[in-house]
N, C-alpha and C positions, 0 to 999 in steps of 0.2 A: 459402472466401473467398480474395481473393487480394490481396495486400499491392500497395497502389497506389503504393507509391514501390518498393520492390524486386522487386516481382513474383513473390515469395515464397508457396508457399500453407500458410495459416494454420488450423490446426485450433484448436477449442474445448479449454481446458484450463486449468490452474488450477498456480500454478507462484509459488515461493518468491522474493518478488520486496523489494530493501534498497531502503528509502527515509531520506530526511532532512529533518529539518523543523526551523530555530531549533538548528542545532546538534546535533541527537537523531539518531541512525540507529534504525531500528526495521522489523523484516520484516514480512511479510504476504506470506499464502498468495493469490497474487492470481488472482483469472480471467479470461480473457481470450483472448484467439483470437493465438495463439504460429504462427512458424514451426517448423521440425523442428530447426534446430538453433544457436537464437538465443533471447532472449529481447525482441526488437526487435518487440513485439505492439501491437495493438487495443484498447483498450478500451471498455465500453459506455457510458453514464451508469449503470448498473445497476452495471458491475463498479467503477469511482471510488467507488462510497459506502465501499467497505471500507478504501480507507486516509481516506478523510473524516473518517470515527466515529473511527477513532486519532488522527486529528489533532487531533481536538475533544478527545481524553482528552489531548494532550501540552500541549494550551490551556488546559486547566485544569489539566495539572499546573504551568504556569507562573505560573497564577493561584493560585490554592490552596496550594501548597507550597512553602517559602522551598529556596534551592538546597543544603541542609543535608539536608535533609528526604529520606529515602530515600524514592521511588517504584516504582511496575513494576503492570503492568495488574494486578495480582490488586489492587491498592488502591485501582484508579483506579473512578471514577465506572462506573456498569453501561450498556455501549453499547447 
């Protein structure tokens, strides 16, 4: 596939990508079609569900848990 604004070609892969959400940073192993040597990728609707599901856990950590409250996915609701 080939990157339609840089013209970059993008192979399928799966790559450590920082996200932030409400203040939160939080990674994910994300998949998606990368150039060689960038992280300026593709995504599918298939690959978006993986930070979705985390965002729904940091949704309810905000609901759920007063800002006191130590959190971190091993406590969080099961995605």
């Amino acid at each position: 596939m080939i990157h339609p604004e840089t013209g970059e070609i993008l192979r399928r892969d799966i790559r450590t990508i920082e996200f932030s959400f409400k203040g939160e940073k939080f990674t994910v192993d994300m998949p998606g079609r990368y150039p060689a040597d960038n992280d300026n990728g593709i995504f599918s609707q298939e690959d978006l569900k993986i930070p979705g599901k985390v965002i729904k856990c940091i949704k309810a950590r905000h609901k759920n848990f007063s800002r006191n409250d130590e959190f971190n996915f091993s406590n969080a609701a099961v995605i």
